[in-house]
C-alpha positions as a printed Julia matrix, in Angstrom:
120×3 Matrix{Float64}:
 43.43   12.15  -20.01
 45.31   10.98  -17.38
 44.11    7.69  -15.76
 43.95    7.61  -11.82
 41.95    4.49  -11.24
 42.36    0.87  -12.86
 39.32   -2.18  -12.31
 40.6    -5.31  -11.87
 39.35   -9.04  -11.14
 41.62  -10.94   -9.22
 42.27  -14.27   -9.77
 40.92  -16.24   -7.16
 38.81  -13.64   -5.06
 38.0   -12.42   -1.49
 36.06  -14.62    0.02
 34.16  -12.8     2.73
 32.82  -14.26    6.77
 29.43  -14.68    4.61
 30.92  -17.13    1.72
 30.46  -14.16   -0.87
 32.94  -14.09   -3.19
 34.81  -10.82   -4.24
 36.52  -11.02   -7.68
 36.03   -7.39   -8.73
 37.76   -4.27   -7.97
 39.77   -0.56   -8.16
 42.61    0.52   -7.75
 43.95    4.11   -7.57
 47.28    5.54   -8.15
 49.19    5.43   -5.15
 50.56    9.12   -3.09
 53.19   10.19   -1.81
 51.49    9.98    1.78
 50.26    6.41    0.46
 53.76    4.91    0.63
 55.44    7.06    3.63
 52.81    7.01    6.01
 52.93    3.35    6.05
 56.76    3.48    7.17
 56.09    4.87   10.68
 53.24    2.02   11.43
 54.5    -0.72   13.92
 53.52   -2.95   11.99
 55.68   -2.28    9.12
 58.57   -1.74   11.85
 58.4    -4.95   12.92
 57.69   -6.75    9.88
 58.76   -4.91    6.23
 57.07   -7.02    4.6
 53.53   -5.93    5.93
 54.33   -3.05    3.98
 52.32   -3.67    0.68
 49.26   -5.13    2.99
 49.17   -1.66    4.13
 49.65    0.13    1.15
 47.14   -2.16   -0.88
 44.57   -1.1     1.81
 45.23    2.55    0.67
 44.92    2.33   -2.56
 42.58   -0.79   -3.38
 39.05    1.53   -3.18
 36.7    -0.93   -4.3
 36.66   -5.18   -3.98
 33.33   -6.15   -4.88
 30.43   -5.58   -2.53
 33.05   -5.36    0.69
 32.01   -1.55    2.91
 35.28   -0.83    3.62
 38.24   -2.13    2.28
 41.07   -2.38    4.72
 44.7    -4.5     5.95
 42.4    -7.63    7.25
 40.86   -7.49    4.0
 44.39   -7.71    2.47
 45.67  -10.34    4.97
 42.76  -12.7     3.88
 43.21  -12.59    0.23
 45.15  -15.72   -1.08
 48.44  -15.37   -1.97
 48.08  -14.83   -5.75
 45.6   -12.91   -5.56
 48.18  -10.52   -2.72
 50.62  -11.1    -5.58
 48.38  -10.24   -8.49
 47.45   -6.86   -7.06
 51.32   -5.9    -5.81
 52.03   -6.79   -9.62
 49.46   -4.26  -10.87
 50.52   -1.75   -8.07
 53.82   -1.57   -9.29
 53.16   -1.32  -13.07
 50.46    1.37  -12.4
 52.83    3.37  -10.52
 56.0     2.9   -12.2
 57.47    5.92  -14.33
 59.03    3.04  -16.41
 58.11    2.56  -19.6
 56.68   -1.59  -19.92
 60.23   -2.07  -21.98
 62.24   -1.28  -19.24
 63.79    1.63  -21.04
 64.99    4.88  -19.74
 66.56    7.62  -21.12
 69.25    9.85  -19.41
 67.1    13.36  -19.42
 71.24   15.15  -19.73
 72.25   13.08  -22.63
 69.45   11.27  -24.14
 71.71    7.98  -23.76
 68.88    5.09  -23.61
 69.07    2.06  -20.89
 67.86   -0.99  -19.39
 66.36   -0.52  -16.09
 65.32   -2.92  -13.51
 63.27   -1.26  -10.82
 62.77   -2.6    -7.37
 59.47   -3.83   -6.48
 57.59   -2.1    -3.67
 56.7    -4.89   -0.97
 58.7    -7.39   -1.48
């Protein structure tokens, strides 16, 4: 079966305006709308690096006991824990295999790859 969502627990944890702490979480596969749409946002514009704040907003559905999971969500989380989930959102949506392999689909010749990471 193929998977479309992944739980998580970050490593340090949302911590909320009410001192609850958010450790838990989902994340879905990322769309094609889920990493264009973000292009055209101001934001983004002015800043490329705001990029995976949006997109992590998109496709982070679940964090714990938080309604509505959106980019101020994303701009509170600490650093590693920003960095932890751009980590997972690129292995989850990579075509790569983990060893970095890829295989020429005219030839069959095998290579190293080194993709670049969405975000930053």
């Amino acid at each position: 079966m193929f998977q479309t969502e992944f739980e998580f627990t970050l490593p340090c944890g949302y911590l909320d305006a009410a001192g609850t702490l958010h450790r838990e979480g989902v994340m879905r596969r990322a769309t094609a709308a889920d990493e264009i749409l973000p292009l055209k946002d101001a934001r983004v514009v002015r800043n490329p690096s705001y990029l995976i704040v949006i997109l992590l907003a998109r496709v982070v559905s679940r964090l714990g006991s938080v309604e509505q999971v959106n980019t101020k969500v994303m701009e509170d989380l600490y650093a590693s824990d920003l960095a932890y989930l751009q980590k997972l959102y690129n292995r989850i949506n990579s075509l790569e295999e983990a060893s970095g392999q890829a295989v020429c689909p005219s030839c069959s010749h095998k290579f190293s790859t080194e993709a670049a990471a969405v975000g930053g």
